[in-house]
C-alpha positions in Angstrom: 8.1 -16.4 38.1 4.2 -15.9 38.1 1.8 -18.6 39.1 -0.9 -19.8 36.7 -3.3 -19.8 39.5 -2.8 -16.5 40.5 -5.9 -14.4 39.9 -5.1 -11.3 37.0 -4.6 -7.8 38.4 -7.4 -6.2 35.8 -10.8 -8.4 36.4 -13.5 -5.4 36.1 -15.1 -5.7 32.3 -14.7 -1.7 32.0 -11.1 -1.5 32.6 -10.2 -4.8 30.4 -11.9 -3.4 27.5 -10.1 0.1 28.3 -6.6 -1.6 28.4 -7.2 -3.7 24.9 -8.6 -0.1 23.4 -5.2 1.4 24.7 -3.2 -1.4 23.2 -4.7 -1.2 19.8 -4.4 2.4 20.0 -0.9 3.2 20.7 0.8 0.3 19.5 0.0 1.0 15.7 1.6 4.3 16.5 4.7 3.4 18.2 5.9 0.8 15.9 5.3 2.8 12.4 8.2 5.1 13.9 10.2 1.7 14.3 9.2 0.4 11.2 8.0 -3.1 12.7 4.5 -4.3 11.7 1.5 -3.5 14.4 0.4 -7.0 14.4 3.8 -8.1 15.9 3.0 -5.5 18.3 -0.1 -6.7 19.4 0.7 -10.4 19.6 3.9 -9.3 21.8 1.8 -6.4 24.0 -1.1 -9.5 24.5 2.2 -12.0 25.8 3.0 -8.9 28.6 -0.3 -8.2 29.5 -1.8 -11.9 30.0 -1.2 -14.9 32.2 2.3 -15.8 31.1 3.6 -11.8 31.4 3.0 -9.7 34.3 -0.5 -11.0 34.3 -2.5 -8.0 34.6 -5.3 -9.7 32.2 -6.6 -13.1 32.4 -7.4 -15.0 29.3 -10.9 -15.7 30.0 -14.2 -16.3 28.2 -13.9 -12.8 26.7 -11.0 -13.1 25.3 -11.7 -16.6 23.8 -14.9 -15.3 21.9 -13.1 -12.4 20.7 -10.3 -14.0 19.8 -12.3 -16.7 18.7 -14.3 -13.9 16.4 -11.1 -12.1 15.5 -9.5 -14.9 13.9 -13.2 -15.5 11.7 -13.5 -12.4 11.1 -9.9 -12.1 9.5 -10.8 -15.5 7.1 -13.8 -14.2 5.9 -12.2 -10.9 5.0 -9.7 -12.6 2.6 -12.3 -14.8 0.8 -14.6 -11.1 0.8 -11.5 -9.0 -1.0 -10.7 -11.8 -3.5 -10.9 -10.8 -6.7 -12.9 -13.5 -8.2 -11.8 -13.1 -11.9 -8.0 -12.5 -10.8 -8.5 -15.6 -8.5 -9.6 -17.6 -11.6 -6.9 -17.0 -13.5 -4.1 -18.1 -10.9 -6.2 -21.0 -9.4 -4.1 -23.5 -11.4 -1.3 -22.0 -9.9 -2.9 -21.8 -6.4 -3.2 -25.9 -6.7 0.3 -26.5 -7.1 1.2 -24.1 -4.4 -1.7 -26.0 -2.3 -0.3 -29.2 -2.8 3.5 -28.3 -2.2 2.2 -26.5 0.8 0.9 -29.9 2.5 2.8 -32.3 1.2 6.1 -31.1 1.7 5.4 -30.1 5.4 3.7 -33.7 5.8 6.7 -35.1 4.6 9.2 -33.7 6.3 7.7 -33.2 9.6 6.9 -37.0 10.0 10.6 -37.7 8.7 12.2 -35.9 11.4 9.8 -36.6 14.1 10.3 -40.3 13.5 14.2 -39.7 12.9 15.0 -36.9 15.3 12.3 -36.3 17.8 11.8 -40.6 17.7 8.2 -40.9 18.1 5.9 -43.6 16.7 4.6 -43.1 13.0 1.4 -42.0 14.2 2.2 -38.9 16.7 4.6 -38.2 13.5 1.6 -38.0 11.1 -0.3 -36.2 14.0 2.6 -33.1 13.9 3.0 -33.3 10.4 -0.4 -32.2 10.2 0.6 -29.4 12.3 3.0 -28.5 10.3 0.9 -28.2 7.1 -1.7 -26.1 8.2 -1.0 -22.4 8.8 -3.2 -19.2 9.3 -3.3 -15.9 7.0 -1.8 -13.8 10.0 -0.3 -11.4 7.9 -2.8 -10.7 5.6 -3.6 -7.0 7.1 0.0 -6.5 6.0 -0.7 -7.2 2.2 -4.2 -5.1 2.7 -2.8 -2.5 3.5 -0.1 -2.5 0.8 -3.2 -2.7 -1.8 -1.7 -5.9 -3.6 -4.5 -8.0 -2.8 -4.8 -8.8 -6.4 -1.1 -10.0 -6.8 -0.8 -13.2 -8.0 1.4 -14.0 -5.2 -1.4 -13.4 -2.6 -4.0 -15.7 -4.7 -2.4 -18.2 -4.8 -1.1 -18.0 -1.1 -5.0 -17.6 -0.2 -5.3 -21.1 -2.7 -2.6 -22.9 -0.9 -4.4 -21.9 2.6 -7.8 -23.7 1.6 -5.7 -26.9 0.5 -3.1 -26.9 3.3 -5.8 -26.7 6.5 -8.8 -29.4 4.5 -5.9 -31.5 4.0 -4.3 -30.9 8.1 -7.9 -31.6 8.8 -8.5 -34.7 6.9 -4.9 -36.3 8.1 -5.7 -35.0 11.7 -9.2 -36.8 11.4 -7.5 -40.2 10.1 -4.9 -40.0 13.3 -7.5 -39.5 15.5 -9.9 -42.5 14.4 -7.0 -44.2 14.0 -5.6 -43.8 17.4 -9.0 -44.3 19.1 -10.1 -47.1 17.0 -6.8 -49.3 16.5 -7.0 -49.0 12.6 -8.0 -47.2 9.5 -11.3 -46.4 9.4 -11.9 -45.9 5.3 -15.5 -45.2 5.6 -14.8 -42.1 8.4 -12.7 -40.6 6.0 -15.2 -41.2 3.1 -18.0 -40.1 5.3 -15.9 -36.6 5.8 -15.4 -36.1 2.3 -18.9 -36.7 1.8 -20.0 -34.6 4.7 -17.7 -31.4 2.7 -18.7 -31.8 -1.2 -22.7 -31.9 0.5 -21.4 -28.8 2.9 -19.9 -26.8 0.3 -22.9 -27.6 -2.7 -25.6 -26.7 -0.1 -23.8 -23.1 0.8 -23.1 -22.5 -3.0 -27.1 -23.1 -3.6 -28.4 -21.3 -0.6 -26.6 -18.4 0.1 -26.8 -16.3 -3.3 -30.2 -16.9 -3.1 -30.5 -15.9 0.5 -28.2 -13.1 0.3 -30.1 -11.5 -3.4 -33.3 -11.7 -2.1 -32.2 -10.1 1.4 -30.5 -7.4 0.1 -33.4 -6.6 -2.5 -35.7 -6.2 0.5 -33.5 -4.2 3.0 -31.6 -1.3 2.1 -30.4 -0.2 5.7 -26.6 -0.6 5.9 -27.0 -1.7 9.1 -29.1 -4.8 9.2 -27.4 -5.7 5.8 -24.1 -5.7 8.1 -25.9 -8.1 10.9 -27.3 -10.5 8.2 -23.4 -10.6 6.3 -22.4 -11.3 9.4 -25.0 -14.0 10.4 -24.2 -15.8 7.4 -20.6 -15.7 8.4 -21.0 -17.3 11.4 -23.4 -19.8 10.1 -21.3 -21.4 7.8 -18.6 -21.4 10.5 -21.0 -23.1 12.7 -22.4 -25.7 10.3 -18.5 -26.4 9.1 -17.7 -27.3 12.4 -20.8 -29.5 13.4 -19.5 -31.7 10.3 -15.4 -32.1 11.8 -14.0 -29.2 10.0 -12.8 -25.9 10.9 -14.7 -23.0 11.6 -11.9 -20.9 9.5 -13.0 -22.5 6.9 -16.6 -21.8 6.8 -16.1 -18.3 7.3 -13.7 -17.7 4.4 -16.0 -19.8 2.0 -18.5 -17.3 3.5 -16.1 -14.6 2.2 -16.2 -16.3 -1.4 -19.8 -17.3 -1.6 -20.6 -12.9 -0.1 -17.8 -11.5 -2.4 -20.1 -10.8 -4.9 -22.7 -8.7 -3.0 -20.3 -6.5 -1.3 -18.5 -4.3 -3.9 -15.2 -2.8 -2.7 -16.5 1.1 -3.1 -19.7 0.2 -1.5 -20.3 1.5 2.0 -21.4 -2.1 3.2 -17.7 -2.8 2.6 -16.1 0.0 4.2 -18.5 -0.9 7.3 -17.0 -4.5 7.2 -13.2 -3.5 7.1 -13.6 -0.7 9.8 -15.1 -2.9 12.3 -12.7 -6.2 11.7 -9.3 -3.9 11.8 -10.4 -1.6 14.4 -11.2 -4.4 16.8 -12.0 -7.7 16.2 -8.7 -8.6 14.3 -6.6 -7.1 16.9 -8.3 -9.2 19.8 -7.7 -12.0 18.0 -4.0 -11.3 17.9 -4.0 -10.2 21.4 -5.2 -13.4 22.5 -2.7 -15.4 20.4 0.4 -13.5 22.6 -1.7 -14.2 26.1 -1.6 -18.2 25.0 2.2 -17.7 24.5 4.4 -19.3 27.4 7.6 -17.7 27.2 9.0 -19.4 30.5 9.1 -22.8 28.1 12.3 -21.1 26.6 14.9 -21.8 29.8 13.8 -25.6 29.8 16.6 -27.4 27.8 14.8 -30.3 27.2 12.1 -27.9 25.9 14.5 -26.0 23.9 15.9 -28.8 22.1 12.8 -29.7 20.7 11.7 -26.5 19.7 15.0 -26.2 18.1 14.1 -29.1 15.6 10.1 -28.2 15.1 10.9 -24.5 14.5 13.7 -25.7 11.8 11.1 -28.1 10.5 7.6 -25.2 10.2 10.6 -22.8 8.4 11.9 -24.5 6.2 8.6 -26.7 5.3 6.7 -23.4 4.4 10.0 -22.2 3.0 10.3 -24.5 0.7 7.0 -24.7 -1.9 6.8 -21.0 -1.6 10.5 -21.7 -3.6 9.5 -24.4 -5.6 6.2 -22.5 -6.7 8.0 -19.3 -7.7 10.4 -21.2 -9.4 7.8 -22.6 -11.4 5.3 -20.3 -12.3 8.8 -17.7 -12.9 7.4 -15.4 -10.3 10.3 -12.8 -8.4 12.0 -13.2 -5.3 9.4 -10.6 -4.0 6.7 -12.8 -4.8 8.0 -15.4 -3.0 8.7 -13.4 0.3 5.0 -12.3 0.3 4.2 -16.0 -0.2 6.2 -17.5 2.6 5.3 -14.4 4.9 1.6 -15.3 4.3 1.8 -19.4 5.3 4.9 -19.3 7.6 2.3 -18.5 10.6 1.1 -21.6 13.2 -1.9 -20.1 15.3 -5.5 -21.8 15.7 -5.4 -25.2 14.2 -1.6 -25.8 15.0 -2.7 -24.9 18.6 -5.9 -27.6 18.6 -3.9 -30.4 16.8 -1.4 -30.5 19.3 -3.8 -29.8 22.1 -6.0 -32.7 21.3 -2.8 -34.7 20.4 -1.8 -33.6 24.2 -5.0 -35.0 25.5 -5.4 -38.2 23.9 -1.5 -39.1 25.4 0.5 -39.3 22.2 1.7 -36.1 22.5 4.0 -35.6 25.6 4.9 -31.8 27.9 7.7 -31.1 26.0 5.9 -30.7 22.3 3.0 -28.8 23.9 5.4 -26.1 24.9 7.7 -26.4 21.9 4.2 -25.7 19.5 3.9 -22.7 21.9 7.0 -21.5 20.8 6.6 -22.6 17.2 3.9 -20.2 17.5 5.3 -17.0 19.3 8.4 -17.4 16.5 6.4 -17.8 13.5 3.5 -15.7 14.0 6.4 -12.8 14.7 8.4 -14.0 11.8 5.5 -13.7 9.0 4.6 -10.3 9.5 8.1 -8.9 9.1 8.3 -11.3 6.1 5.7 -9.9 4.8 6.1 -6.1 5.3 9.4 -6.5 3.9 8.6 -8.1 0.4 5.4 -6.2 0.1 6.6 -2.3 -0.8 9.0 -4.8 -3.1 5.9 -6.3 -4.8 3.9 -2.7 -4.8 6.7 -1.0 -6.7 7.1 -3.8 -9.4 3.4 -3.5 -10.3 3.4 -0.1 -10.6 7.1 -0.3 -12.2 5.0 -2.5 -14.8 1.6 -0.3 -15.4 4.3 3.2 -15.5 3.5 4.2 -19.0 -0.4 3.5 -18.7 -0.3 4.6 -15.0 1.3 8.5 -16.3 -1.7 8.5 -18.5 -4.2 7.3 -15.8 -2.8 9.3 -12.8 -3.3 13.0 -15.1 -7.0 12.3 -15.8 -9.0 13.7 -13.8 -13.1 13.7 -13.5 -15.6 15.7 -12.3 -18.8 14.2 -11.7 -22.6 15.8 -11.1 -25.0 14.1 -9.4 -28.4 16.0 -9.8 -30.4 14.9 -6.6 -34.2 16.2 -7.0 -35.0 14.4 -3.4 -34.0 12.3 -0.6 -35.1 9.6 -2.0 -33.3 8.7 -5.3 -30.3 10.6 -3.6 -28.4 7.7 -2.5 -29.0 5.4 -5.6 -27.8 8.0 -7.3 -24.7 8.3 -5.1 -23.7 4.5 -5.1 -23.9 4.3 -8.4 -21.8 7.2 -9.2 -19.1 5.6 -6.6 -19.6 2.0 -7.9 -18.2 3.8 -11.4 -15.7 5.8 -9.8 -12.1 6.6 -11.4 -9.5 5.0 -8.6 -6.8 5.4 -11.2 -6.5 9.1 -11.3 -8.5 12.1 -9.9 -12.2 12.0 -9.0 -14.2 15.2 -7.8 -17.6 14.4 -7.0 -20.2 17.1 -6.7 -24.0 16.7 -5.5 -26.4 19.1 -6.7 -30.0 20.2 -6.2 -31.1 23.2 -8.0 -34.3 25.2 -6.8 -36.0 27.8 -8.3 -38.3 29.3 -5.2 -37.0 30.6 -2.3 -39.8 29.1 0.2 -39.4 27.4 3.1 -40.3 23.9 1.6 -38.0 24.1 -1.0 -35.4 24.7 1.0 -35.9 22.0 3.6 -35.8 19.5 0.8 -33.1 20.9 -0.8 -30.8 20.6 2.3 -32.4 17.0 2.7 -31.5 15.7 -0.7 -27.8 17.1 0.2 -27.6 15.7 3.4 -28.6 12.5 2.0 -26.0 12.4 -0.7 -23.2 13.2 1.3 -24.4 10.6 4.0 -24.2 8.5 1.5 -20.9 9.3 -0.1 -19.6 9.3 3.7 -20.5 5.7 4.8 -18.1 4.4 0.7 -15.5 6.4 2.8 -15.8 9.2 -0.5 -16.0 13.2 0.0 -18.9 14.5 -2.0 -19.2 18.1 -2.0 -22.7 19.1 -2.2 -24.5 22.3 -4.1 -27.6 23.9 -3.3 -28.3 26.4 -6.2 -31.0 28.8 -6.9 -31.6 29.4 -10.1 -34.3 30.1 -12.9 -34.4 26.9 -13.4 -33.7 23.5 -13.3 -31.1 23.4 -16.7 -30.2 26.7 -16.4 -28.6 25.6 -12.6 -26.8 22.4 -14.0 -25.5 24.1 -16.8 -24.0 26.6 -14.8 -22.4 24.3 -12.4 -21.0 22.3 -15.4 -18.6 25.1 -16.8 -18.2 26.9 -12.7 -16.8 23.1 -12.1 -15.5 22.2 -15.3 -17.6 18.5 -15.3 -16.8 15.7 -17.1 -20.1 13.4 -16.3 -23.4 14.3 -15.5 -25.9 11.3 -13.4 -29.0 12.0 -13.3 -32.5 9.9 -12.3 -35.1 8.3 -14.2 -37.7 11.1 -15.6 -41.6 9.6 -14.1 -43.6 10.5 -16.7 -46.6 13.0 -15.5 -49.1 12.7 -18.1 -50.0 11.5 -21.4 -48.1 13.9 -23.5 -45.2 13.8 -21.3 -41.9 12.4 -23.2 -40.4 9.6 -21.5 -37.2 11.8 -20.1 -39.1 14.3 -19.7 -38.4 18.2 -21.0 -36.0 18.7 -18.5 -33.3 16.1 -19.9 -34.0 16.6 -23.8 -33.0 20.4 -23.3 -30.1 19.4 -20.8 -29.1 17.2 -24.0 -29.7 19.6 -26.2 -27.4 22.3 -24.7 -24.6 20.7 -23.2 -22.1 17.6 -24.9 -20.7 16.3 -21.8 -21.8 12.3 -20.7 -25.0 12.1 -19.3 -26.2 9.0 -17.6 -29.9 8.5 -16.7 -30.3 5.8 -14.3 -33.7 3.8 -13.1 -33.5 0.6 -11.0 -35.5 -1.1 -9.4 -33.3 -3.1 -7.6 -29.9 -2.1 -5.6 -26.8 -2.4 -7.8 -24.8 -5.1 -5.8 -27.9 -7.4 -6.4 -27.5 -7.2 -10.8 -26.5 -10.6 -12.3 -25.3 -9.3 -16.1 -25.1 -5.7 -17.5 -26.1 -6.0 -20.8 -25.1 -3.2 -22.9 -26.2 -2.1 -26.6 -24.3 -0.2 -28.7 -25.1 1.7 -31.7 -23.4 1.9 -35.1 -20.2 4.3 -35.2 -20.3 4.6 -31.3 -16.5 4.1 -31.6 -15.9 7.3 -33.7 -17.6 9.2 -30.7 -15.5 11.5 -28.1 -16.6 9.9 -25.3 -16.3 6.4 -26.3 -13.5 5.6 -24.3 -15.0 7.2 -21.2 -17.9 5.3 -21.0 -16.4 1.9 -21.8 -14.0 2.9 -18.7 -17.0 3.5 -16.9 -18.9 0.2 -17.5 -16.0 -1.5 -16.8 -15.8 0.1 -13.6 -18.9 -0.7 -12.3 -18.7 -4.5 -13.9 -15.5 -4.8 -11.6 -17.0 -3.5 -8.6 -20.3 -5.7 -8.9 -18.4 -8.7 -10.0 -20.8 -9.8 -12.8 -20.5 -10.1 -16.5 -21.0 -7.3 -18.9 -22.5 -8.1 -22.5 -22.2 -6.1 -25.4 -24.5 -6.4 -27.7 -23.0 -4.2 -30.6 -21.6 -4.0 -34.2 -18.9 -6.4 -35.2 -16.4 -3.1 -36.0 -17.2 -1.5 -32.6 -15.7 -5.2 -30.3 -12.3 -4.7 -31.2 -12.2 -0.9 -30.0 -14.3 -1.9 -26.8 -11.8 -5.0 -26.4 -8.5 -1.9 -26.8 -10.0 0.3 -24.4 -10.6 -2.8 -21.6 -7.4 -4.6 -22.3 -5.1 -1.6 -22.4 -6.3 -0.4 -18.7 -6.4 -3.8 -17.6 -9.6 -3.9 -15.9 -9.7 -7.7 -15.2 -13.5 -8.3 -16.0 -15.7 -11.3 -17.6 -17.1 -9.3 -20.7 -18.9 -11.0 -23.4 -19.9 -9.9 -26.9 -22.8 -10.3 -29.1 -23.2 -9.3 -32.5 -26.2 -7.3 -34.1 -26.5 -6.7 -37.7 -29.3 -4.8 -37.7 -29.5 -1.2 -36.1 -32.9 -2.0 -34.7 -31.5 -5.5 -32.4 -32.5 -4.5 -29.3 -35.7 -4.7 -29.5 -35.2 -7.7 -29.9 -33.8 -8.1 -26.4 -36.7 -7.3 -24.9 -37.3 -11.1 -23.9 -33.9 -11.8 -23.2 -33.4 -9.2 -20.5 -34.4 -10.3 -17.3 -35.1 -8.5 -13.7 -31.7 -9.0 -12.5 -29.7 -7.7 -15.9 -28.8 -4.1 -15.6 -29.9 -2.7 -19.4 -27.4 -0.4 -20.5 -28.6 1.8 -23.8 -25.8 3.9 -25.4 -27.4 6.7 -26.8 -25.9 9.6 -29.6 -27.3 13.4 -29.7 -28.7 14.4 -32.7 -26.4 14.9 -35.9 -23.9 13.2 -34.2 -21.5 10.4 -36.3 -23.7 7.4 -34.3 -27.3 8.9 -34.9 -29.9 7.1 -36.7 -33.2 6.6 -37.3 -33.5 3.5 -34.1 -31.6 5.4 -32.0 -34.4 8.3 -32.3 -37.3 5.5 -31.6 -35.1 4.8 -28.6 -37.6 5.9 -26.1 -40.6 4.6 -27.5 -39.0 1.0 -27.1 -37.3 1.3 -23.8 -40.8 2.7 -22.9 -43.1 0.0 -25.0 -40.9 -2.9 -24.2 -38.5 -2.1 -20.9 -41.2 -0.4 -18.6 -40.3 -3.2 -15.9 -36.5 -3.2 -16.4 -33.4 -1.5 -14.9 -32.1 0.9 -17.4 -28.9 2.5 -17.6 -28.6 5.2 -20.7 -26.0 6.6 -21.8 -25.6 9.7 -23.8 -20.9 9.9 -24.5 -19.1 13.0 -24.9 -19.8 14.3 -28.3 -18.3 16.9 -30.7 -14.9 17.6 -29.3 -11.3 15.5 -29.4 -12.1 12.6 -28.9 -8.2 10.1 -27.6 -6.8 7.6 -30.2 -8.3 4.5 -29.7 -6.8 0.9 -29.6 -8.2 -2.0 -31.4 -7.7 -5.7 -30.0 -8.9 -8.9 -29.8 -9.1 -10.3 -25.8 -8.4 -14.3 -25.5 -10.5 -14.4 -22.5 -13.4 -12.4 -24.0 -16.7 -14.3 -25.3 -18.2 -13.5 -28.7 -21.7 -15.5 -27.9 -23.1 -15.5 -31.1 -20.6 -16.8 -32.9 -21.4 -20.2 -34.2 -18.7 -22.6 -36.6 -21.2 -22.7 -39.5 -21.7 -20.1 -41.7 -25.3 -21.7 -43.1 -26.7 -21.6 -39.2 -25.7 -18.0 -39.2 -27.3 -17.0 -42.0 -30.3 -18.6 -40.9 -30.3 -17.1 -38.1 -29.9 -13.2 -39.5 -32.9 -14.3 -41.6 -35.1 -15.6 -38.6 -33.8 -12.1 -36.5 -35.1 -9.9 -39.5 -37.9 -11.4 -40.0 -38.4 -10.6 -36.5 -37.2 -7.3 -36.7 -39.8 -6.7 -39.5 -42.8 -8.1 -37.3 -41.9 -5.7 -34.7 -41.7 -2.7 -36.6 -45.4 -3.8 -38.3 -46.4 -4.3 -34.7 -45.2 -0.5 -33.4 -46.8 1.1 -36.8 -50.0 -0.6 -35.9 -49.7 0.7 -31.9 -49.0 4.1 -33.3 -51.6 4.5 -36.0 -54.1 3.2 -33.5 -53.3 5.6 -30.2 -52.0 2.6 -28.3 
């Protein structure tokens, strides 16, 4: 039997980190052979290793901050991969679940430790709180299963937030209540206080922060420190008011979802650096807590019999009840047990300051111990097992759209004329990129001189766009070209590659005379019918508050009107904002078809225009943070008119300032069958209950409409 005095056999920093890198390393690969989850792996490989094993580490400072970090880390990634709209939807849900979650372990732990375990009704309360909390230890698990979404998982992640404010608020009352001889109603009040002026302040302060940061510094890097910062600040400023860092960091999570898009390289930084290290110190220092000895005491054993029956069943239980209600499967309710069944952190530091105010005695310290080493082993494997369950009845339930979905397959150009606009270019191209099927993604620069210059910024535009499709974690193959010219190139690349979609940037205009996309784009329009997209922002993408789009008369009889709605709703998922059409009240129910029969999951709003000639008057309803989406139609095609042909002298005249988005679908070929419906959780903002307002008000907008079109005659006939 080892001695906890004895000093570890590993003390040098080099070799400790060498050993954790080791354990991380191979123990990922040894259990996928056995089919056991890696995070059992690591808690057990930390219980070996540390001062309760063979004690060849010593759980020191090191490991406390990392494990400490780990365990923040791992909150604030669940509250970042939320999917807000999902999250809406199932939050109703996510209360009940809450509530069972904290009640029903309350309840039942105080019963039995008053009945059972005969303590007093305060160190009951004290272990009931225990008992109610639980951490997310098995949320890599449902990662990496890609069923983040699942309702299941929402409202487990709901039920999380309840369960530990509520642990917290009961573990608060014991305390002052131990310490002061009675109730203190005002400490409680003063908490709840303390929170709803903790969690307003954070909801005003950090979207501003975070927009006006991210507008100002592109560098992936310091975005990463400053995400993080404001991780750790919340966690700090959550604990100086009594609660939790977890906490903190996973409202962190929420308040940051919507600046890091899934696709976006930021993202892929923030994953790679929490599961390749500090999530796996953080369950390497729950197994070096672990006490295993405590199992041959049979006073010890006794006890733990009882709390262990007690944190099972408790968690067992709503995760029934729940399922049973809200008529979810028995998968469902595996991946909802699995995900609040663990006791780590704040079962740990209830009992622990329990311990050392004297109401808690030797025997429940080291029965919580192996509470924990049983639970946090039991989730995982709970978890793994019910999620390939879960995975196959959501695809089981998407099979005839996902046949259709998994056969398309897009090619995408991204026409980089310098290193500079490369990488907007790029993110935008991933931010809009087809996850449901194939998606072949192709950088080009086309040259048409063969001197040294040229060809130094042709490799650097390249080398940019593939850095850039490298750090989203997506293979873009880059093309340097020589050509005659700059058309000539991408239309020869478009039939070599057979592509779909075409991006290009913004056209600066040279000169007077110059058009406002320039020569270049009007005869790439002119000669090919594949979807082009010309993009200018001024802004980054993950900063956009609203994407409002326009959409011309007919759009829906295009080829390529379903491929651009996809799109759009695409990137509206990704950025986590609404999207606004503004449109025709025939085109909403074929835009509704196209968004509801993929099941995209995104706030979208509509807007009806009775005149062709609306958006100008948009012009002062578009502000810097809107993304202005224009859908555009080639000449003699079904959706070409007159206003669509005055397009650029308005986007030019009244959207110089603005972030623009056009859009030019797929026209003249075979076009799918479209399907027309009406969404329930769509918004049609201009619809108003009287009919005598409305009219009004399409007399007011043509009147407008009029004015304008006096006021661009005058510009014209005048050289302004």
């Amino acid at each position: 039997m080892l001695l906890l005095d004895t000093m570890p056999l590993v003390t040098q920093p080099v070799q400790i980190f060498f050993i954790v890198l080791v354990i991380i390393l191979f123990t990922p690969l040894l259990l996928n052979k056995l089919k056991v989850p890696h995070i059992i792996g690591m808690i057990v490989a930390g219980v070996i290793i540390g001062p309760y094993g063979f004690n060849i580490l010593g759980n020191d400072s090191s490991f406390a901050i990392f494990g400490q970090v780990g365990l923040l880390y791992l909150m604030f990634l669940a509250g970042l991969e939320i999917d807000m709209y999902h999250l809406r939807l199932n939050m109703r849900k996510g209360l009940i679940f809450g509530s069972l979650t904290l009640f029903i372990p309350l309840a039942l732990g105080v019963l039995t430790s008053v009945w059972l375990l005969e303590l007093d009704w305060l160190t009951s309360l004290l272990l009931g709180a225990m008992y109610a909390s639980h951490t997310l230890i098995s949320y890599p698990v449902v990662a990496r299963f890609g069923i983040t979404k699942a309702p299941a998982v929402l409202i487990a992640i709901v039920g999380t937030i309840i369960a530990v404010i509520g642990a917290l608020l009961v573990l608060a009352a014991t305390v002052n209540i131990r310490r002061e001889g009675a109730f203190d109603m005002l400490a409680q009040l003063e908490l709840i206080t303390k929170l709803a002026v903790w969690c307003l302040a954070l909801l005003y302060v950090y979207p501003r922060v975070t927009r006006r940061f991210f507008k100002s510094h592109n560098d992936k890097v310091t975005q990463y420190v400053f995400v993080l910062a404001m991780v750790f600040l919340a966690a700090w400023t959550a604990q100086l008011i009594g609660l939790e860092p977890v906490l903190g960091a996973f409202f962190a999570g929420l308040l940051l979802n919507r600046y890091v898009p899934p696709a976006s390289s930021l993202m892929g930084s923030i994953e790679f650096v929490g599961n390749a290290l500090f999530i796996p110190y953080f369950l390497i220092s729950v197994g070096m807590m672990i006490n295993v000895r405590v199992i041959a005491n049979g006073d010890t054993l006794s006890v733990a019999a009882v709390m262990l029956a007690v944190a099972i069943v408790s968690k067992w239980l709503p995760a029934f009840i729940a399922c049973r209600i809200n008529r979810l499967d028995s998968s469902s309710e595996g991946i909802m047990f699995g995900l609040t069944a663990a006791h780590t952190a704040v079962a740990l530091a209830v009992v622990t300051l329990g311990y050392n105010l004297g109401m808690l005695d030797t025997r429940i310290l080291n029965s919580t111990i192996l509470v924990i080493l049983v639970t946090c082993a039991l989730a995982p494997v709970i978890t793994a097992a019910n999620a390939p369950k879960l995975k196959l009845r959501i695809l089981a339930a998407e099979e005839e759209d996902g046949v259709i979905r998994q056969t398309r397959v897009n090619n995408t150009l991204i026409t980089v004329a310098n290193p500079e606009t490369a990488a907007p270019l790029v993110e935008l191209a991933v931010l809009m990129r087809n996850d449901r099927g194939r998606h072949n993604m192709f950088a080009l620069h086309v040259r048409d001189d063969n001197t040294q210059t040229a060809k130094n910024l042709a490799r650097a535009s390249l080398d940019m766009a593939g850095k850039a499709g490298s750090a989203a974690d997506v293979k873009i193959e880059t093309l340097e070209r020589y050509d005659l010219n700059t058309v000539t190139g991408v239309l020869n690349v478009i039939e070599e590659r057979d592509i779909t979609e075409i991006i290009l940037g913004m056209h600066r205009r040279a000169g007077v005379i110059d058009t406002f996309f320039g020569n270049k784009v009007e005869k790439l329009l002119r000669s090919t019918n594949k979807m082009i997209l010309i993009n200018r922002t001024f802004i980054p993408l993950n900063t956009v508050t609203r994407i409002v789009v326009w959409v011309p008369e007919h759009a829906q009889f295009e080829t390529g009107f379903s491929r651009w709605v996809r799109g759009l709703a695409r990137l509206t998922r990704q950025l986590g904002c609404r999207i606004i059409f503004c449109c025709n009240a025939d085109v909403q129910p074929q835009i509704r078809g196209v968004i509801y029969r993929e099941n995209y999951g995104i706030r979208c709003e509509f807007r009806t225009l009775d005149a062709n000639d609306d958006y100008v008057l948009l012009a002062n309803k578009i502000l810097d943070d809107d993304l202005f989406v224009i859908i555009g139609a080639r000449a003699n095609s079904v959706s070409y008119t007159s206003s669509v042909a005055e397009l650029p002298i308005f986007l030019q005249r009244y959207f110089a300032s603005n972030n623009i988005l056009v859009i030019y679908p797929e026209q003249f070929g075979e076009g799918p069958a479209l399907t027309s419906f009406v969404d329930p959780m769509s918004t049609d903002i201009a619809s108003t209950p009287s009919s005598l307002w409305r009219k009004l008000r399409n007399v007011w907008r043509r009147v407008e409409v009029l004015r304008r079109s006096l006021k661009s005659r005058h510009y014209r006939r005048h050289g302004l």
